[in-house]
C-alpha positions in Angstrom: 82.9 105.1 91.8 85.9 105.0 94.4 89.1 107.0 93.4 91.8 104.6 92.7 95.0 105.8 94.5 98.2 106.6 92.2 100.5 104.3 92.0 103.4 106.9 93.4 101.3 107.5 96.6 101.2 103.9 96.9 104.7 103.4 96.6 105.2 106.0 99.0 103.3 104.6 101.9 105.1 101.5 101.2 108.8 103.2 101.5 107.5 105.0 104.7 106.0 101.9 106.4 109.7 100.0 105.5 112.0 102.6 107.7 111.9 101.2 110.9 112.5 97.7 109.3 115.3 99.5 107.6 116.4 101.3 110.5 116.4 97.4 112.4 118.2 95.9 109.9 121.3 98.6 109.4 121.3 98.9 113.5 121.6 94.4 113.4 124.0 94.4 110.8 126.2 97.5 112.7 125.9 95.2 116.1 127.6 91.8 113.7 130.5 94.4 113.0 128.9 94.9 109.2 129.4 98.3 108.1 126.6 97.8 105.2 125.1 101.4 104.0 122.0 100.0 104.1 119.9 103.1 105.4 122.2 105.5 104.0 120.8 103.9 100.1 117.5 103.6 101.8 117.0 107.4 102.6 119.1 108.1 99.5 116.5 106.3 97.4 113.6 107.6 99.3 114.8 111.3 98.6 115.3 110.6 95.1 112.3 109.4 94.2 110.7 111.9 96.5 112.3 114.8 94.2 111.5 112.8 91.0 107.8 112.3 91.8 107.3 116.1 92.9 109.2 117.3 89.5 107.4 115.3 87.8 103.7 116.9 88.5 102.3 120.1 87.9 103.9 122.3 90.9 100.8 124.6 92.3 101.4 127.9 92.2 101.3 128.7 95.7 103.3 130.3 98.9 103.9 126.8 100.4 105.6 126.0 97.1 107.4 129.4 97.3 108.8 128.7 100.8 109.6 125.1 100.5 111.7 125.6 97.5 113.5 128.3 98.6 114.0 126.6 102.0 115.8 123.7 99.6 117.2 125.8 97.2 118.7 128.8 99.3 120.4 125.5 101.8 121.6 124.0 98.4 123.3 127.3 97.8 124.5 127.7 101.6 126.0 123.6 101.2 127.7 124.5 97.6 129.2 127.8 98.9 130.3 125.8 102.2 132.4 123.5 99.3 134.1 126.6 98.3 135.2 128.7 101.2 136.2 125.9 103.6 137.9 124.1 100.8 136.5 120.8 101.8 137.7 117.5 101.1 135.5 115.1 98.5 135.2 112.9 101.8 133.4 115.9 103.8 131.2 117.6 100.9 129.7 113.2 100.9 129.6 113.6 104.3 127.6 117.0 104.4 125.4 115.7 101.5 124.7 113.0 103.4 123.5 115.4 106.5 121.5 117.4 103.6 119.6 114.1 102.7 118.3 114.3 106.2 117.6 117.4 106.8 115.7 117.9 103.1 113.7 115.0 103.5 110.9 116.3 106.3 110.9 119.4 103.7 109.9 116.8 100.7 107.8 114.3 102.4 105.4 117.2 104.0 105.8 118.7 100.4 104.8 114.9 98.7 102.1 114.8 100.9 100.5 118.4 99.8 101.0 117.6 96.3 99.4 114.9 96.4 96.5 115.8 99.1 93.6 114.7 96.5 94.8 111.5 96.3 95.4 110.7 99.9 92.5 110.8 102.0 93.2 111.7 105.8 91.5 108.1 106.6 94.2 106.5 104.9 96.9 108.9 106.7 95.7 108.0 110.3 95.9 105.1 109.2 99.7 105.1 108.0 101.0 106.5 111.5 98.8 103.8 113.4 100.4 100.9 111.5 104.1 102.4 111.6 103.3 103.1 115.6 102.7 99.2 115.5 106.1 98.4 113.3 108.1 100.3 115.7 106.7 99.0 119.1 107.2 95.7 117.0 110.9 96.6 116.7 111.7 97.8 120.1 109.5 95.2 122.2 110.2 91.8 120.1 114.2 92.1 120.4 113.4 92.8 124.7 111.7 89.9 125.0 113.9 87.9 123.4 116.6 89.3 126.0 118.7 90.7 122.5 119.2 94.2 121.0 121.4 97.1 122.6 121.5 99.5 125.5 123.1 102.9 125.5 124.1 102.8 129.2 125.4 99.0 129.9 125.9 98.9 133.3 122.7 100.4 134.2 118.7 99.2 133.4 118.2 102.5 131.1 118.8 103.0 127.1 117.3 99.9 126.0 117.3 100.6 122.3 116.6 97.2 120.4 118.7 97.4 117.1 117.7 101.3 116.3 120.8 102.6 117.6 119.6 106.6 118.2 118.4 106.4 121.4 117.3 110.5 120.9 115.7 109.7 118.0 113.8 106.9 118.9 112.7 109.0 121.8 111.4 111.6 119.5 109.7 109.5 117.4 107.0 107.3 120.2 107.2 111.0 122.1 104.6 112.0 118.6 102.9 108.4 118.4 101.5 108.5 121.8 100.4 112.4 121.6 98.7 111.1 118.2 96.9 107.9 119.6 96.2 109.6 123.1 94.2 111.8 120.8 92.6 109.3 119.1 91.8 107.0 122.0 89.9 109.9 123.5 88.0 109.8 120.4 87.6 106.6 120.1 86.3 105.9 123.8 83.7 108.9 123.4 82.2 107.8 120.7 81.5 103.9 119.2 83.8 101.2 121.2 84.9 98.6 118.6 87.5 96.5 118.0 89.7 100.1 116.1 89.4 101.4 120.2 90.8 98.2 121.7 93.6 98.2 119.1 94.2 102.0 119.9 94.8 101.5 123.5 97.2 98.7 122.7 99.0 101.4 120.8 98.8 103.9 123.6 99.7 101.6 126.5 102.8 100.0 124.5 104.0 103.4 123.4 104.2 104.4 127.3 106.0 101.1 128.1 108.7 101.8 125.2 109.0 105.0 126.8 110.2 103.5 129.6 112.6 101.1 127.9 114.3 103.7 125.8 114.5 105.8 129.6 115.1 109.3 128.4 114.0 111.5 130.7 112.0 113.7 128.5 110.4 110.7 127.0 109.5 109.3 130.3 107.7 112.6 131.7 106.2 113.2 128.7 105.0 109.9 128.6 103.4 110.2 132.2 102.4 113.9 131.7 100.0 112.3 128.5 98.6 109.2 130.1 97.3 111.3 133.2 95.8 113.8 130.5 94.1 111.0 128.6 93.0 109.1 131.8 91.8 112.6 133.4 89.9 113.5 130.1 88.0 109.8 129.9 86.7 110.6 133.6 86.0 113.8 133.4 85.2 114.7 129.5 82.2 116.4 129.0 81.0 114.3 126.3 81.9 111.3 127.4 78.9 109.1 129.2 77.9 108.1 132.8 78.3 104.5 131.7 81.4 104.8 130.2 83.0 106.8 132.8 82.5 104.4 135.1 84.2 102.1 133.2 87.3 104.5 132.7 87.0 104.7 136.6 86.9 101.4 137.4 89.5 100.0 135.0 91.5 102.7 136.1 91.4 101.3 139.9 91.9 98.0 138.8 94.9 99.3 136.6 96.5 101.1 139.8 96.2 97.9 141.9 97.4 95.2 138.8 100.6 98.3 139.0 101.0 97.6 142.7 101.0 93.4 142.8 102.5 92.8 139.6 103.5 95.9 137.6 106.2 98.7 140.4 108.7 96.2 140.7 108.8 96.2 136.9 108.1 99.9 135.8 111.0 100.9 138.7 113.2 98.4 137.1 112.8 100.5 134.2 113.5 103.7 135.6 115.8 102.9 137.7 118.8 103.4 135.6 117.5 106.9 134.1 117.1 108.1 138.3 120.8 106.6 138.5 122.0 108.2 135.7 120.3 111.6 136.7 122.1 111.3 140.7 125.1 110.6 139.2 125.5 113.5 136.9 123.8 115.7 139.6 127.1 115.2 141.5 129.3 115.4 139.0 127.9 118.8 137.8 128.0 119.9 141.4 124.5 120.9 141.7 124.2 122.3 138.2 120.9 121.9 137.2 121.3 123.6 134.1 124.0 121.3 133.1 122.1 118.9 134.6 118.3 119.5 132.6 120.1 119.7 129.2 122.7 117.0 129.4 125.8 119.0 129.8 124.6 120.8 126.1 124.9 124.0 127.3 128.7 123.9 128.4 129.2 122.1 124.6 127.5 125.3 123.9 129.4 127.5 125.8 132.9 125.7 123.7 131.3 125.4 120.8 130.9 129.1 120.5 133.9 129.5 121.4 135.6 127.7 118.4 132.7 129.1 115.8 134.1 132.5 116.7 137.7 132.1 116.2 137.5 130.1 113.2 140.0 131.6 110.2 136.8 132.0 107.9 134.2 133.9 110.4 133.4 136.2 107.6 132.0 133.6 105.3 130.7 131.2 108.2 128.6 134.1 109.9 126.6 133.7 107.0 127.1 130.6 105.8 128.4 128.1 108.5 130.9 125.9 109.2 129.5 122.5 108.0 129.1 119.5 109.6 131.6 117.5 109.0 134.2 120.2 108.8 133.0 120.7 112.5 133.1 117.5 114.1 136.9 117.2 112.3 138.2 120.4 113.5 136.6 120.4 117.3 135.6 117.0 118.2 132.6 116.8 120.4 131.9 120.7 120.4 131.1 120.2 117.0 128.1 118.8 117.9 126.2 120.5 120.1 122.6 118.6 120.2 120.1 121.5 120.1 119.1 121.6 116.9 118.6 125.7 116.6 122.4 126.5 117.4 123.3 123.4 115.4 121.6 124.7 112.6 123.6 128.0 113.3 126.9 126.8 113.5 126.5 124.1 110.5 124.9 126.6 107.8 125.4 130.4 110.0 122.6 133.1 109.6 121.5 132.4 106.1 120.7 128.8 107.2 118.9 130.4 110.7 116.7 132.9 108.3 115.8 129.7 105.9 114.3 127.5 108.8 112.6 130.5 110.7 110.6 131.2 107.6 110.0 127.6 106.8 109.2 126.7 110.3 107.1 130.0 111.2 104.8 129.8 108.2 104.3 126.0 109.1 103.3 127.5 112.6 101.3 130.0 111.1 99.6 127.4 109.1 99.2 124.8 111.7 97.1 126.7 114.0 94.9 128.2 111.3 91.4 127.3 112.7 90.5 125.1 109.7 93.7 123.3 109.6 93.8 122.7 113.5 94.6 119.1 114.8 96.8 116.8 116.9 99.4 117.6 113.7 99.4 120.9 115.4 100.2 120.0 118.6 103.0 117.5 118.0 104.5 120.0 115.8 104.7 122.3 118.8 106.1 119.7 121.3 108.8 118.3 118.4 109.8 121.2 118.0 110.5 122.4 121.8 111.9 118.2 121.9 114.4 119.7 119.1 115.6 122.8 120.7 116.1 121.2 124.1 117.0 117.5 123.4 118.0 117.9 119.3 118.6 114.8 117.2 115.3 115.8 114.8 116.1 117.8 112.0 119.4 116.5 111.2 118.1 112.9 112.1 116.8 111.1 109.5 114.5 108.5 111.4 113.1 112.1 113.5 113.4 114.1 110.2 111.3 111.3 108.7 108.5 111.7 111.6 108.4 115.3 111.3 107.4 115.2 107.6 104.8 112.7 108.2 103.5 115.2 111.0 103.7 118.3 108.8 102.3 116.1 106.0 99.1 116.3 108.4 98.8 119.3 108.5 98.8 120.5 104.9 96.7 116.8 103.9 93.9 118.8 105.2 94.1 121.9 102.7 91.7 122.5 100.6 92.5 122.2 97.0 92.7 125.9 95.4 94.3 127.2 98.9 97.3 128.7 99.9 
C-alpha cells in the first residue's frame, strides 16, 4: 500500500510552489504605488509554521540537528545582544528581525526537509523544482510579452525583471534551475525520450532565454558556459547512442542556423544593454577591472571597512556586528556591501562568521559525501561562489528560499538512522 503523504509536507510544497506568485504580486502592487506587506506576512507565515511543524516532531538526535540549532540559536543570541549594545530603536530591532526571517529560513526549510525525509520521496522533490522552474519562467516571460513589468536599467535593453523586483536574486535563482534541468536533460536524452524530456528542454531553453532578459553578467555566462556543457555532453557522452547523437548533432546545426535568420538580431537585443552597461563603467572605473568584475563592491568594501572600524562600539561589534539596519542608517550605501561573506561580518562580526563557517562547511562536507553526491552538490558550490562575488542570497529571502530547497536535496537523500 502507497504511503500517504502528511498533511504538513503537503502544506509545505504548497507554500513553496506560491513564492514566486507572491513575490509577483508584492513586486505589482509596489509598481501601483501600494506599499502592501504582502511578502513580508508571506515569509513571516512560512517561517512560523516552518518552526511550529519542526517543534512539533520528534527532533533526531543527530550532528545536523546539533549544528542547525546552534547556527539559529547562537544568531538569535548575536541579534538580541545587537538590541542591547547598539541601543537600537523598536523600528531597527523589526527591521533586523525582518533580515533574520531571511536569513533563518534556508536553515529551516533544508532542516523541514530532513525531518521529514521519509515522507518525501526524492521523485516528488524533482518534481517540486521542475514545476516552481515553470512558475517562475511563467512570471518573468508572461509580463515580457505582454510588453509590462519593470527594468532595472531604463534607458538601456538590460534588467528586464517582470514584477520580481531583485534583479540579483532573480539571477540567482534560474542560475540553480538550469544547472538542475541541464542535469536532468542529459538524463533524460540518454536514456527513454518521452514527453518528461521534451518538457525538460522547454525548461532548459527558457531558463537560458530569462537569463538573458534579467542581463546580469554572471547569469548570462553562466548560462552559455552550461548550454555548451549540456550540448557538448549529448554529442559526445559516452552513453549516449549513435542514433541519438545524430540527432543532438543535427538539431544542433539546425538550432545555430534558426539563431542566424531569425534568432542574433534578438539574443544581441538582449545583450546589448548588459555590453553597454559593462563599456560604460569600464570608462568610468578607468580601466579598473576589479571595480569593474565586482560592480564597484570592492571600493564599498574598501569604505565599508573603513566605518566598521571606527565605529564607537568596536569592542562589542568585533564579535557581534553592527546590524543591518543600524548600518544602512549610520553609513548609507557602505552599509551594504553585496558580498554576502563580509556582509555577514559587518552585520553579526566574528561570532556570526564562526556560525556560518560551521554551518556551511559541514553542509560541504556532507554534500560531497560519495552516497549523498548530486546536482544538489554542485549548485550548492556555484550559489555559494554566486554569493560571495555577486551577494543577494543569504540575506535574500527569494535566494534564501532557493538555497534551502537545494540543501533540502542534499540531506532528502540520507538514510534514516544517519548522521
Amino acid at each position: 500500500m502507497k504511503k500517504r503523504m502528511p498533511y504538513s509536507v503537503i502544506f509545505f510544497m504548497c507554500l513553496v510552489l506560491v513564492f514566486p506568485i507572491v513575490d509577483i504580486a508584492n513586486g505589482f502592487l509596489l509598481t501601483m504605488g501600494l506599499m502592501l506587506p504582502v511578502g513580508v506576512l508571506y515569509r513571516l507565515f512560512f517561517f512560523v509554521f516552518l518552526i511550529l511543524s519542526i517543534l512539533s516532531k520528534p527532533i533526531p538526535k543527530s550532528s545536523y540537528t546539533l549544528v542547525t540549532f546552534v547556527f539559529v540559536i547562537g544568531n538569535s543570541l548575536i541579534f538580541l545582544l545587537q538590541s542591547i549594545f547598539l541601543e537600537n530603536t523598536t523600528g531597527w530591532i523589526i527591521d533586523d528581525f525582518g533580515v533574520f526571517v531571511k536569513y533563518f529560513l534556508g536553515v529551516l526549510i533544508s532542516y523541514f526537509v530532513y525531518q521529514q525525509r521519509s515522507n518525501f520521496p526524492n521523485y516528488y522533490y524533482e518534481k517540486l523544482f521542475h514545476a516552481l522552474n515553470f512558475l517562475f519562467i511563467l512570471g518573468l516571460l508572461v509580463p515580457y510579452f505582454l510588453g509590462v513589468g519593470t527594468q532595472t536599467y531604463e534607458a538601456s535593453n538590460a534588467g528586464y525583471k517582470g514584477y520580481f523586483f531583485a534583479q540579483n536574486d532573480l539571477s540567482c535563482a534560474f542560475i540553480i534551475f538550469i544547472t538542475f534541468t541541464g542535469y536532468h536533460l542529459i538524463q533524460k536524452i540518454k536514456n527513454k525520450w518521452d514527453f518528461s524530456a521534451a518538457f525538460i528542454l522547454f525548461l532548459f531553453a527558457s531558463d537560458i532565454y530569462c537569463l538573458l532578459l534579467i542581463g546580469m553578467k554572471t547569469g548570462v555566462i553562466y548560462g552559455l558556459v552550461v548550454m555548451l556543457y549540456v550540448m557538448f555532453m549529448l554529442m559526445f557522452g559516452k552513453n549516449t547512442s549513435i542514433l541519438k547523437r545524430i540527432i543532438a548533432w543535427g538539431s544542433s546545426i539546425l538550432f545555430v542556423f534558426w539563431m542566424i535568420l531569425h534568432g542574433v538580431g534578438k539574443i544581441l537585443q538582449m545583450v546589448e544593454g548588459t555590453y553597454n552597461r559593462m563599456v560604460y563603467f569600464y570608462y568610468l572605473y578607468d580601466g579598473n577591472l576589479v571595480k569593474l568584475l565586482t560592480s564597484s563592491r570592492s571600493e564599498f568594501l574598501e569604505g565599508g571597512m573603513n566605518f566598521f572600524l571606527q565605529d564607537n562600539h568596536l569592542i562589542f561589534t568585533l564579535f557581534g556586528g553592527q546590524g543591518f539596519t543600524y548600518r544602512q542608517e549610520n553609513f548609507g550605501r557602505l552599509g551594504l556591501i553585496e558580498m554576502d561573506f563580509f556582509d555577514i561580518f559587518f552585520g553579526i562580526g566574528f561570532g556570526g562568521i564562526i556560525l556560518f563557517l560551521i554551518f556551511i562547511g559541514y553542509f560541504i562536507k556532507l554534500a560531497f559525501q560519495k552516497e549523498l553526491m548530486s546536482v544538489y552538490s554542485v549548485i550548492l558550490v556555484v550559489v555559494l561562489l554566486y554569493s560571495f562575488f555577486a551577494g543577494h542570497v543569504f540575506f535574500s529571502a527569494l535566494s534564501s528560499t532557493m538555497l534551502g530547497l537545494v540543501c533540502g536535496g542534499i540531506v532528502s537523500k540520507l538514510k534514516i538512522n544517519s548522521m
